[in-house]
N, C-alpha and C positions, 0 to 999 in steps of 0.2 A: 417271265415275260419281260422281255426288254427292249430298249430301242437299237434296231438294227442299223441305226447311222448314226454311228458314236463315232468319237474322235479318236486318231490314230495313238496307239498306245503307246510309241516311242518318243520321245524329246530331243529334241534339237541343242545341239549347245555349242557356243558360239566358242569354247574353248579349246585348246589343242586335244584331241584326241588321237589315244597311241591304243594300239593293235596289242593286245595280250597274247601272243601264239607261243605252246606247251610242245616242243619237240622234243622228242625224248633220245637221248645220249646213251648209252651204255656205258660206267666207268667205274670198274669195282663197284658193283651191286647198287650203284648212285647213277637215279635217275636226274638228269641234265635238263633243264626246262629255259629258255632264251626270249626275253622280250625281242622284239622286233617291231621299228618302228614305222608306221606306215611308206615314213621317205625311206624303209631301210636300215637308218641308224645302228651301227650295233650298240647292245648294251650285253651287260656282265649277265651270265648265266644263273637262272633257280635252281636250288638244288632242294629234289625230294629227298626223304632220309632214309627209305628202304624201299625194296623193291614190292612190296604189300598196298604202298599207295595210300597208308594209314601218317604217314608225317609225311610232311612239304613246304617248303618253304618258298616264297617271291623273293630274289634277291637282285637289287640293281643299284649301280652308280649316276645313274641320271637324275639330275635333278627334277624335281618337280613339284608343283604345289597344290593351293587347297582349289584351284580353278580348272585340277586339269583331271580329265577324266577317262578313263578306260574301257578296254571292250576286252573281255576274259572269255576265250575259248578254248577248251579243252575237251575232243570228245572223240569218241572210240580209243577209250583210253583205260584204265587200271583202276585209276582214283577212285579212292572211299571214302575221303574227308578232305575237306575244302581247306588249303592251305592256313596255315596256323597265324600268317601274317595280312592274309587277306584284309583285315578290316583299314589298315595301312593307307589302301587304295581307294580313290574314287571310282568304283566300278558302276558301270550305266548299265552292260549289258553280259550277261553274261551265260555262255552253254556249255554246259557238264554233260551234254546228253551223252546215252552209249556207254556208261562207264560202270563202276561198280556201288555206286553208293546205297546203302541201306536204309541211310535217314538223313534229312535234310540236317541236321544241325542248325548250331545258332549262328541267324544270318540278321537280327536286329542291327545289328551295326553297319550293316551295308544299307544307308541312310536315304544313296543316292542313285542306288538299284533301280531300274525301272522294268526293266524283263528279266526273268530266271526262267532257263532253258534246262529242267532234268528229266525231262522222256527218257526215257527205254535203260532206267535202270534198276536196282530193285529194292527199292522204297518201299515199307509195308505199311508205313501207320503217319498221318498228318495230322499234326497237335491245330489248335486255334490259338495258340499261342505266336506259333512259327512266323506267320504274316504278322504279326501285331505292333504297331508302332512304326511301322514301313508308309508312309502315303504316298512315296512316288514309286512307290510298286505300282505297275498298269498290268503285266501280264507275265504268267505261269503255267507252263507246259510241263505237267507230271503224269503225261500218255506215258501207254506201255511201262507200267511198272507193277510190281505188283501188292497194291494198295488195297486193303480189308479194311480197314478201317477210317475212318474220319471223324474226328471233334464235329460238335454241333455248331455251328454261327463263324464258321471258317472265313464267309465273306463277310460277314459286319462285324469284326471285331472292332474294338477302339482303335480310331485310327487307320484302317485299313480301307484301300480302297481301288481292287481289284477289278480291271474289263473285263478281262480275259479270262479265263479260268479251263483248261483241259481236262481234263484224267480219263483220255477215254482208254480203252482197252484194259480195265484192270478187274481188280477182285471183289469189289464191294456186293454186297449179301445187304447192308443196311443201312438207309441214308437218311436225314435228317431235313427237315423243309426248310432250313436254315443257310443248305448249302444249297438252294435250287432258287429259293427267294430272298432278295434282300430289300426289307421294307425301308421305303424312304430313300430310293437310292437308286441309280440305272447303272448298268450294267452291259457290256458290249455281245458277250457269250459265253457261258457254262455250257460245257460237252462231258456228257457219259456215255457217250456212242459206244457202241462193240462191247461193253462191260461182257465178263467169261459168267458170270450168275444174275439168275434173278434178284431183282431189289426190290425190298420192301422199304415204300415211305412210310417213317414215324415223325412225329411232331413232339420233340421233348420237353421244350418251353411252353407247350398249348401258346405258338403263334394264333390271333383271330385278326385278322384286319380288323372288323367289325369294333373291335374296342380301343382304336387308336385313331388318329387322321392318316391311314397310313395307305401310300400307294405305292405299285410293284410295275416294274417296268424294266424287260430283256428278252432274249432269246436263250432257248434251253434247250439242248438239242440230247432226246434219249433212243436214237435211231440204233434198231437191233437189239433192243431193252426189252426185255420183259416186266413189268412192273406190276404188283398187285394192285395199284388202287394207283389212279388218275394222280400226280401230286397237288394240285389243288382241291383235292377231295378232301384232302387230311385236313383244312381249316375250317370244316365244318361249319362252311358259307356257300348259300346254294347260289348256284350259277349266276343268275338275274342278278344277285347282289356281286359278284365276283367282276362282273364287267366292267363296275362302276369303280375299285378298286385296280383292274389289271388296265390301265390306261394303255398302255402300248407295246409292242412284242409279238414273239409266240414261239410257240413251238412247235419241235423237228419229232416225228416219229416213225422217219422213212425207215421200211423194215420192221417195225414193232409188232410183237404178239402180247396184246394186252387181255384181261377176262373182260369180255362182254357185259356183266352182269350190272344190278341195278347203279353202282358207285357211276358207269361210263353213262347209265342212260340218262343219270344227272344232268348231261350237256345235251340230250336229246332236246328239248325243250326250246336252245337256243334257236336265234335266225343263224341258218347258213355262215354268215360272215362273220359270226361273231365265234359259229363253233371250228370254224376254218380257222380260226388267227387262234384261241385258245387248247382247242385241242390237237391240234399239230397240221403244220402246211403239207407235209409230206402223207397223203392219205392212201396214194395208191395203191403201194407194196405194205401198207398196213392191215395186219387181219386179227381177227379174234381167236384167241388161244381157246376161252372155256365161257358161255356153255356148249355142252356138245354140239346140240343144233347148231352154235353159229358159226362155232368152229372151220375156219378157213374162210369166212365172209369176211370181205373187205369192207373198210369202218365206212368209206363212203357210199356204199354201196346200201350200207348196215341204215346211214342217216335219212335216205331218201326212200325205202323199204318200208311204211310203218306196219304192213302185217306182221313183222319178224319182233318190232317194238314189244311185243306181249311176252318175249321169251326173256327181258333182259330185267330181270328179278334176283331179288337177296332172298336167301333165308335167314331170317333174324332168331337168334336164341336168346341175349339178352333182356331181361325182361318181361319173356312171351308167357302169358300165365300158366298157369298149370300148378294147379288147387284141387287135391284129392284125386276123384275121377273125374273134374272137370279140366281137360286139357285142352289146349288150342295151339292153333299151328300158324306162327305171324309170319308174312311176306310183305317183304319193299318193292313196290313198284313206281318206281320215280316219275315215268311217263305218264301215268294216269293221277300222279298227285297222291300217291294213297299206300299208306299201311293198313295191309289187310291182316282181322285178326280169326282167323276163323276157328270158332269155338262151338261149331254145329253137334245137334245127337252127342254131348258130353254130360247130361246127368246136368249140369249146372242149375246154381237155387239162386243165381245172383250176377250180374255184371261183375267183371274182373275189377279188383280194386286199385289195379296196378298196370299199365301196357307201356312198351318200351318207349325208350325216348325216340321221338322224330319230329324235321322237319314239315314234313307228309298232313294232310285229313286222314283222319281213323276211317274205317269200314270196322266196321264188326256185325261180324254173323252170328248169330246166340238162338237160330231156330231150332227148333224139336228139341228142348230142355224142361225145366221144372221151374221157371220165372214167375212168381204170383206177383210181384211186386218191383219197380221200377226207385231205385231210390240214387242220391246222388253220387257223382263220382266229378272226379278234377277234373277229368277228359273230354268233358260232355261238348264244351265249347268247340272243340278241336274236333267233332265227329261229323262225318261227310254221311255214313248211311250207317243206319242203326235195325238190322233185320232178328225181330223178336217173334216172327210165324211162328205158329203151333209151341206156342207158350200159355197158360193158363193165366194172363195177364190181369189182374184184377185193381190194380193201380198204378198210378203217378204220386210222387210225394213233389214237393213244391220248386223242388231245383228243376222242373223240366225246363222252365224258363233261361237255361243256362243253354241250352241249346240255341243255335243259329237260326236265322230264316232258310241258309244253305243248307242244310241237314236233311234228310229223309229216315222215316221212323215210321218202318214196317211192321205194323202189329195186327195181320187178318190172324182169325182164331180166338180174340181175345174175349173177355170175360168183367168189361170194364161195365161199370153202374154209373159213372160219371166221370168228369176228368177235374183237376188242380183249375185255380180259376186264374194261375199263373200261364198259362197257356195262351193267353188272352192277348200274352205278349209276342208270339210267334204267328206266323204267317199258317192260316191253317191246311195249306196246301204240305206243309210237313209231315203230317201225319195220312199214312195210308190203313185207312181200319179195314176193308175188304167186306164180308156180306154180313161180318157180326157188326149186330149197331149197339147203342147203350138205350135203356129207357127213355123216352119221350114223356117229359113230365112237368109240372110247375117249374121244379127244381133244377131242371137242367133245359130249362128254357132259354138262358143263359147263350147254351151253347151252340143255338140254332141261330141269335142273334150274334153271337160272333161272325158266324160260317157265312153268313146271309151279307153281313155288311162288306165283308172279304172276300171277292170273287173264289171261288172253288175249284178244283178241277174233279178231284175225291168221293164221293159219296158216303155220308156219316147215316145210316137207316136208324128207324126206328125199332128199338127190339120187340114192344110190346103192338107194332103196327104193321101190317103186311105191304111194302113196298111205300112205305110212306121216307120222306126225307125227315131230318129233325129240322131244317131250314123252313118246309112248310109247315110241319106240325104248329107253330110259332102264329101262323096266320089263322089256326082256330081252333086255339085253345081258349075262349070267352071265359072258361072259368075260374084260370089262372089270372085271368085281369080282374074279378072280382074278389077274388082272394086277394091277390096285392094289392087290393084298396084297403079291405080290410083289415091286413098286415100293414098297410101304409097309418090306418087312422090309429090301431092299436100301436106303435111303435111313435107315434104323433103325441100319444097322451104319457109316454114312459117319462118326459124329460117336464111336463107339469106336474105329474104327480111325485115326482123327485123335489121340485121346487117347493110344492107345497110340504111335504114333510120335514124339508131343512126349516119351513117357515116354522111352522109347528115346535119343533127338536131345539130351535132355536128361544122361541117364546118358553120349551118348556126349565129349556136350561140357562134362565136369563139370571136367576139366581143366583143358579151355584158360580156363575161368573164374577156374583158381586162378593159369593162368602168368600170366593181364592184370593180377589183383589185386597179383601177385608183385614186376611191371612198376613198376605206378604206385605204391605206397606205401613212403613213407620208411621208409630202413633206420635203427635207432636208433643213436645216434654212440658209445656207447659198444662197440658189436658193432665199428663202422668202426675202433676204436684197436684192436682183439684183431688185423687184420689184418696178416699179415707178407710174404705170398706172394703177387704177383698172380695166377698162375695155377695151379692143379692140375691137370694133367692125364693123363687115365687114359687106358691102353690096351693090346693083348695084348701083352703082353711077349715071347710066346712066335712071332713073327709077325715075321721077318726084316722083310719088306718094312716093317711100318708101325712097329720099330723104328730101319730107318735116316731112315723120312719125319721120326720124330720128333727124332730128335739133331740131323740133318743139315741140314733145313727150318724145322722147328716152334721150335725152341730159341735156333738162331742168330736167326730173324727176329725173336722176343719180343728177342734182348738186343739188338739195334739197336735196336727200339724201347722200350728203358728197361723191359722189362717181365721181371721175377724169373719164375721158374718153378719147379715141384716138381715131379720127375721118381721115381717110388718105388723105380726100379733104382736112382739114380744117390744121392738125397739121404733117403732114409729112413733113420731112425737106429738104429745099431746096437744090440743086444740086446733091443728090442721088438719087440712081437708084429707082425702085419699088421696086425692090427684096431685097436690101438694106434696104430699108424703114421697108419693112414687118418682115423681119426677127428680126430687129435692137428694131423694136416697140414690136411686137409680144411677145419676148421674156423677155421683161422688164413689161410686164401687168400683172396681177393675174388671172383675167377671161376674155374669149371671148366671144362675141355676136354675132352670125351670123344669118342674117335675109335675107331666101331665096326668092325668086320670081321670077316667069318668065319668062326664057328665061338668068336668072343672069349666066348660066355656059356654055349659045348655044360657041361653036368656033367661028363664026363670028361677033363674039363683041368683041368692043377694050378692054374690060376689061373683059373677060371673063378669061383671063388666070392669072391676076390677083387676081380675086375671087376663081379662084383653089388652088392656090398656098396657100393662104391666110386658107384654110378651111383644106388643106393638112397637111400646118405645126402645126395647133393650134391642130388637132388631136394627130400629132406626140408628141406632147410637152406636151400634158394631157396624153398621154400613157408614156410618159417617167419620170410622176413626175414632170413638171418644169411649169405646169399650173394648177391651181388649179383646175375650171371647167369651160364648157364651157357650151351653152345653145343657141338650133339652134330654130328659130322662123320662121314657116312658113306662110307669109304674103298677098299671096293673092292664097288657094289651087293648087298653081303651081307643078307639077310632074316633081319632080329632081331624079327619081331613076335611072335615067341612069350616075350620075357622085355619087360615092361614097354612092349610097342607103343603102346598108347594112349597113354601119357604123351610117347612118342616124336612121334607123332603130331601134337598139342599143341604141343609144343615147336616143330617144324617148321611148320604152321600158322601161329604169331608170328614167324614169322624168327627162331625158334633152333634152326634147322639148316643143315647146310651137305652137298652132295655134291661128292668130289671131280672125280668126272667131268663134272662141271656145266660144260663146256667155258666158257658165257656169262657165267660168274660168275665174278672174282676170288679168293682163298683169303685173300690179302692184307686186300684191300678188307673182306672180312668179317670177319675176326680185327679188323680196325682199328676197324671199325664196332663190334663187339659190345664188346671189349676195349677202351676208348676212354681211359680214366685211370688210369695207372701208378701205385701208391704213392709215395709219397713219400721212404718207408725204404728201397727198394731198396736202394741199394751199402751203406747201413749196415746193414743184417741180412744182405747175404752175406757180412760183412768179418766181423761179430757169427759165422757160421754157418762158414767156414773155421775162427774160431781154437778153437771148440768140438770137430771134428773131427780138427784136431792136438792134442789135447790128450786 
């Protein structure tokens, strides 16, 4: 498309211009060629080199310079090759028509060319090279030759900048949108009138306006063309958007037999004026090649006709599913906006996972198949009507929402218990259910409040009700509203009784937060010098059995392994009190051992408040840092939880405890482990600790 009032492609110049005229001599097989200059002038004669027209030479005595320019004409002539001295000249304008040439040759050098005249010779093939680097090139006349081929992007090469453009009457089979549009740029006129074959447009570069600022603007004249597809079809930009891009122009199709079908119904859609300037001025003698029906209708005839509109359809194959025995059969129909996919009575268990590309709303028909279940697909967004009749429809899964408010989604026959509460999001005018309804019940109470608040046009029944709506149903069900109180109060008390259990969970585990703390933080080093005694260990004293465990096991094994012990029968000092004792010792040890049994903390045992005291403070003194750890041994499965359980508890929890009857467990292994670094003073504070007791 371009503008039809462009500027005259010739150039004016203000310099002498001399008249190039080719008359030819006969003289000994040497053709004689003579400038002649407009006054007349003579000048010395050209001599070609043979009578084949394949060498030639310009030869003259006149002077002349770099201002002065020429007019080269030669035509109904012999020539096959542009003189060898040509570039010599300032040539403005120059016509070869009528002669013999095959191929244009290299004409870059002709700097200051402005028209090239070679019609009606026989030229087969035009590079995009040939114009390149030429800008005062304005116009080219390569009618009536016989041209099959063409380079792609022939008018925007670098540099090039071509109004005019001819070739009509020639050979071309296949042409490129390259040489029809030039983006960013106007253009006076391109003709492929009278072409001897049909032409097919391709697009080799995938030109897209759409992905550049780009605008197209000329006139393109394909009168007497048959063409497969519209050439603005090939940028796979639908019309609407094409306007906005073809600012000015148009095109010629007096005489044309193009196919009907959906590629031309593309421009149905447009207003009148816009498909008048786009799809060709010349509409008269323009008719439809294929489909049969319209065959011999004239296009404007075709535009204002829209009963005939129905017949101007593609059959699309790429694509089109066809999965097992579920096959379908896709149709473009551009005037109604829609690729139909029809996939009826196919056996099918499922929507196609796959439908061709288009600009188009989906239609897809999927009735009288084997559909239990609706689940998602990419296409849903893009779907204009969705007919799922006589399907055994038993759900929606959550992508319905993916669907339009535009869409229609025909499901009588179906089989549905409830619907996705993602629906909630669609207009419920989308869904046509027919005389099957789904249960009326608390549960899908839901969706009588949808339907109710959203004008309807549809009827959703009741299945377990005879002509009831689910929209009334909603007005009296009384005993749905007393259920949701009581689902409201029960679900009311879920996030208190959560509360109070963290209260609980938290009080119960206030402990062992303090024994981790106890764990990991550095004891201060001057606490670590006060220490004298590795171990402390308390127990019933009054308890044969776990008196001999301790002498006899617990005592020897510490002093093999280098470890001191404080034993309150054997090393408490005399004339202090008990609580003296404990404190005094307690406090000077690294680790405590406390090995329960019994009856060891009943109140009516003389040392019962002894072993409390004793278990009290070693607690207090590992919580405060001033004992390293401590480690409680249960010795004969006695139940101590009523004197300090919890903290017992705790301790065990972190691996500070130990059972002896824990068959799987070492007694060793675990002293070792817990107990892990002897003082260093050992033998010297019990050498220190004998000579105070002898004395």
């Amino acid at each position: 498309m371009f503008n039809s009032t462009c500027r005259h492609c010739y150039l004016t110049f203000q310099a002498h211009l001399i008249n190039i005229k080719l008359t030819r001599k006969w003289t000994n097989q040497n053709i004689i060629l003579a400038f002649t200059l407009l006054t007349n002038r003579r000048v010395d004669p050209v001599e070609i080199t043979n009578v084949k027209g394949t060498e030639s030479m310009l030869l003259t005595d006149q002077e002349f310079n770099s201002t002065t320019y020429f007019r080269f004409v030669h035509s109904h002539g012999y020539l096959k090759q542009l003189p060898r001295n040509i570039c010599e000249f300032n040539i403005v304008f120059m016509d070869v028509s009528y002669n013999l040439f095959q191929n244009i040759g290299n004409i870059s050098c002709l700097q200051t060319l402005d028209t090239l005249k070679m019609n009606d010779n026989r030229i087969t093939y035009v590079s995009n090279k040939t114009f390149a680097e030429m800008p005062k090139l304005r116009c080219v006349d390569l009618s009536s030759n016989k041209i099959s081929k063409l380079d792609f992007n022939i008018l925007n090469y670098p540099k090039t900048n071509i109004l005019h453009f001819y070739l009509n009457t020639n050979n071309l089979r296949q042409l490129d949108i390259g040489n029809v549009l030039v983006p960013n740029n106007t253009i006076c006129r391109v003709s492929y009138k009278n072409n001897k074959y049909p032409i097919k447009i391709s697009n080799i570069k995938n030109f897209n306006p759409k992905e550049s600022n780009t605008f197209l603007c000329g006139n393109i004249d394909f009168s007497n063309v048959r063409l497969n597809i519209h050439p603005y079809m090939i940028l796979g930009t639908s019309p609407g958007e094409l306007v906005r891009y073809a600012r000015c122009g148009k095109l010629e199709y007096r005489g044309a037999k193009y196919d009907c079908d959906c590629s031309a119904a593309e421009f149905f859609n447009l207003e009148y004026s816009e498909f008048y300037r786009i799809f060709g001025n010349q509409l008269i003698s323009s008719t439809c090649q294929d489909p049969k029906p319209l065959r011999g209708i004239n296009i404007k005839d075709l535009f204002y006709n829209t009963s005939l509109h129905q017949l101007m359809i593609c059959d699309v194959q790429d694509g089109c599913p066809k999965v097992g025995n579920c096959k379908c059969v896709c149709t473009s129909h551009p005037i109604t906006d829609s690729l139909i996919i029809d996939c009826s009575n196919q056996s099918c268990k499922d929507l196609p996972d796959v439908v061709p590309d288009t600009r188009h709303r989906i239609v897809l028909f999927m009735e009288g198949n084997q559909i239990h279940s609706v689940s998602s697909k990419y296409y849903f967004k893009y779907v204009k009507i969705l007919n799922l009749s006589r399907n055994p429809i038993q759900s929606f899964d959550e992508s319905v929402q993916n669907f339009t408010n535009d869409a229609e989604i025909i499901i009588t026959d179906h089989l549905l218990d409830s619907l996705p509460r993602q629906v909630q999001l669609l207009d419920p005018n989308v869904f046509r259910f027919g005389q099957n309804g789904i249960p009326c019940n608390c549960d899908n109470r839901w969706i009588g409040e949808w339907r109710k608040f959203k004008e309807v046009r549809y009827p959703l029944f009741c299945s377990n009700f005879d002509n009831v709506l689910i929209e009334d149903f909603i007005s009296h069900s009384t005993d749905c509203d007393s259920k949701q109180d009581t689902t409201l109060a029960f679900y009311s008390l879920i996030p208190l009784t959560i509360f109070i259990f963290l209260i609980w969970k938290l009080r119960h585990l206030r402990y062992d937060v303090k024994v981790l703390k106890s764990q990991f933080l550095p004891i201060d080093k001057n606490i670590q010098r006060s220490w004298q005694t590795d171990v402390y260990i308390s127990f019933d004293e009054d308890n044969d059995d776990v008196r001999w465990f301790v002498f006899q096991i617990l005592d020897k094994f510490c002093c093999k392994r280098e470890l001191s012990t404080y034993i309150a029968c054997r090393d408490s000092w005399p004339g202090r009190t008990d609580e003296q004792n404990i404190v005094m010792n307690l406090q000077s040890c690294k680790y405590c051992l406390i090995i329960q049994s019994s009856g060891m903390y009943d109140l009516d045992k003389t040392k019962s408040c002894t072993n409390r005291m004793e278990y009290r403070l070693a607690w207090n003194l590992f919580t405060d840092k001033r004992l390293c750890k401590v480690l409680v041994i249960n010795f004969d499965k006695s139940k101590t939880e009523d004197f300090q359980a919890m903290k017992t508890k705790a301790l065990y929890r972190l691996g500070m405890g130990f059972k002896i009857f824990d068959r799987k467990r070492s007694l060793h292994e675990k002293l070792l482990d817990v107990f892990n670094e002897p003082l260093v003073t050992n033998v010297k504070h019990i050498r220190q600790r004998k000579r105070r007791i002898s004395a």
